[in-house]
C-alpha positions as a printed Julia matrix, in Angstrom:
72×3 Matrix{Float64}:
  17.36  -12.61  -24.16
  13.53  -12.45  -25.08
  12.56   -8.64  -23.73
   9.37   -8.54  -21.63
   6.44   -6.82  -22.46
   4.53   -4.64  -20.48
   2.38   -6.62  -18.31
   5.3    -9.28  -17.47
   7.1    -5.95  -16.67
   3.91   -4.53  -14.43
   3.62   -7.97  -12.76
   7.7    -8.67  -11.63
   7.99   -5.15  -10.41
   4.15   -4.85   -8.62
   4.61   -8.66   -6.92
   8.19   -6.98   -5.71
   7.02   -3.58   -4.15
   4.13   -5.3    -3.08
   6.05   -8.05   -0.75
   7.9    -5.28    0.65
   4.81   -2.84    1.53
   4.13   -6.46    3.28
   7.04   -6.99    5.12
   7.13   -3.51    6.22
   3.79   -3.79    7.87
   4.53   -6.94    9.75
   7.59   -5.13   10.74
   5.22   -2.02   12.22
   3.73   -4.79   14.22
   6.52   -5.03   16.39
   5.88   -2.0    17.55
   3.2    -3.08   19.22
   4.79   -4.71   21.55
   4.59   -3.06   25.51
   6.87   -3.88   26.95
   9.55   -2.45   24.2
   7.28    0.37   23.29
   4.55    2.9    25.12
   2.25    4.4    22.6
  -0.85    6.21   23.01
  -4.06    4.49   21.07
  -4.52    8.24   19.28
  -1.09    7.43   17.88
  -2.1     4.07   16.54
  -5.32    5.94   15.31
  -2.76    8.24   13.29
  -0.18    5.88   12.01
  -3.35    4.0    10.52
  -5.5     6.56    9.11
  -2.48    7.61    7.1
  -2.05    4.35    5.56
  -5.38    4.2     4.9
  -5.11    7.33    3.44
  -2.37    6.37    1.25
  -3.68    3.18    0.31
  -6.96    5.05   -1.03
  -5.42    7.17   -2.66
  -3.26    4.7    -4.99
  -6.16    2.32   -5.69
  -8.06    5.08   -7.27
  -5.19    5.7    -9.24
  -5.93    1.81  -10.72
  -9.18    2.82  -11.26
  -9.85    6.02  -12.54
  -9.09    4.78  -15.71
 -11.87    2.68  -15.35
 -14.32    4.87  -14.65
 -16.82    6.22  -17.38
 -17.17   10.34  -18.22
 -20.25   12.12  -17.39
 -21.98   13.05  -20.49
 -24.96   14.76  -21.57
């Protein structure tokens, strides 16, 4: 069995965690629903800004690297 290298290894495993962070956010959307669910919009407000949060913070970890040095 031919072993994969690292970006074959970066793609199957990102594509995976990546359909999951999906299907866990359509599955968040049922909580929207009313008439299951009362929910204040300052508790939406939260739920978001700390996915946002998150979701900032792990794309600058993809580009950091990419960023140039200050130099004199």
């Amino acid at each position: 069995m031919e072993q994969e290298n690292r970006n074959e290894r970066f793609k199957r495993i990102a594509a995976k965690r990546t359909n999951e962070i999906l299907e866990k956010i359509r599955i968040l959307g049922n909580c929207s629903n009313k008439s299951s669910y009362e929910y204040t919009e300052e508790e939406v407000n939260k739920i978001f800004s700390e996915i946002d949060k998150q979701l900032k913070l792990t794309k600058a970890k993809f580009i950091a690297g990419k960023r140039e040095r200050f130099r004199l």
